[in-house]
Every structure is written in structure tokens, then in C-alpha cells.
C-alpha positions, 0 to 999 in steps of 0.5 A: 563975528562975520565968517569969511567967504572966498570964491572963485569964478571963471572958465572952469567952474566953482571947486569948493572947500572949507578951511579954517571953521566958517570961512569958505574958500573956491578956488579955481584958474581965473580969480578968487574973491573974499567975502565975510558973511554972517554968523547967521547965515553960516548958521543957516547954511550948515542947518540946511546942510545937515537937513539935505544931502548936499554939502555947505560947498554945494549950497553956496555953489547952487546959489552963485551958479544958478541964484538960488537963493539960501531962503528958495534952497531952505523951503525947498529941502523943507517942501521935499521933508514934508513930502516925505514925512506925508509918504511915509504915513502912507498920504498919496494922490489918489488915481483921481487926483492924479487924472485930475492933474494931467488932465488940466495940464495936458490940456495947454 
């Protein structure tokens, strides 16, 4: 069974909001358009919503705003945990590496 994706988009932006289980629906003054979308990524978008702080409404306005797509938005979030995970057992560039990095960048 698909989930059905309505969005809007024109002059004042996206304004999202979901209604009826996976159905989403965007609304704005311009136009609205109906998609279905997968079980599977429903799935996928509410899992990245429980793993990040953002909402189901501000992954799918991420990825029609600013094409990022649900792949680049899931290794991200899973980039940022490791990062977090590593930080929390105290795992931190050294002084040395630090310089290391700057010095080849701020080199260009």
C-alpha cells in the first residue's frame, strides 16, 4: 500500500502538515500537488525522524527545497551519531591533528 504525498509550492514557501497516517499534505497560496509514495520510504522517513530532530514535514521540505535527497539526509544524521557516539567516549582530534588540518586548508 503507496502513502499519498500532497505539496504545495510557489511564492510563499512550503507549510507542511500531515493528515490521515502516511499521507502528507503542504499547503501554501500557489498550488498543491498529490503524490503516492512507498511504504518503504514512509518507513524510512519516519525512521530518520525519530533518529534526528527534525520532523517527517522538514525532511521531505529539505529534500524538495534544497534536493537533498532521503539517502544524503539518512548518512548524514548517521555521520552526525557517529560523531556523537566518538565524543562521548571522550575520542577528539588532538592539537596535532587539528593544525595538521588547517594547515593544509589554510594553505589554498
Amino acid at each position: 500500500m503507496a502513502a499519498r504525498l500532497t505539496a504545495a509550492v510557489g511564492g510563499k514557501g512550503l507549510r507542511g502538515g500531515f493528515y490521515h497516517g502516511q499521507s502528507v499534505r503542504w499547503q501554501n497560496d500557489v498550488m498543491e500537488n498529490t503524490i503516492e509514495i512507498s511504504d518503504d520510504l514512509s518507513r524510512r522517513i519516519d525512521m530518520l525522524a525519530s533518529r534526528s530532530t527534525l520532523t517527517r514535514e522538514q525532511i521531505i521540505e529539505d529534500a524538495l527545497a534544497h534536493g537533498r535527497s532521503l539517502a544524503w539526509q539518512e548518512k548524514w544524521v548517521a555521520g552526525v551519531q557517529q560523531g556523537l557516539d566518538e565524543a562521548g567516549r571522550g575520542e577528539f582530534a588532538s592539537d596535532e591533528e587539528i593544525a595538521a588540518v588547517l594547515n593544509k586548508y589554510g594553505e589554498a
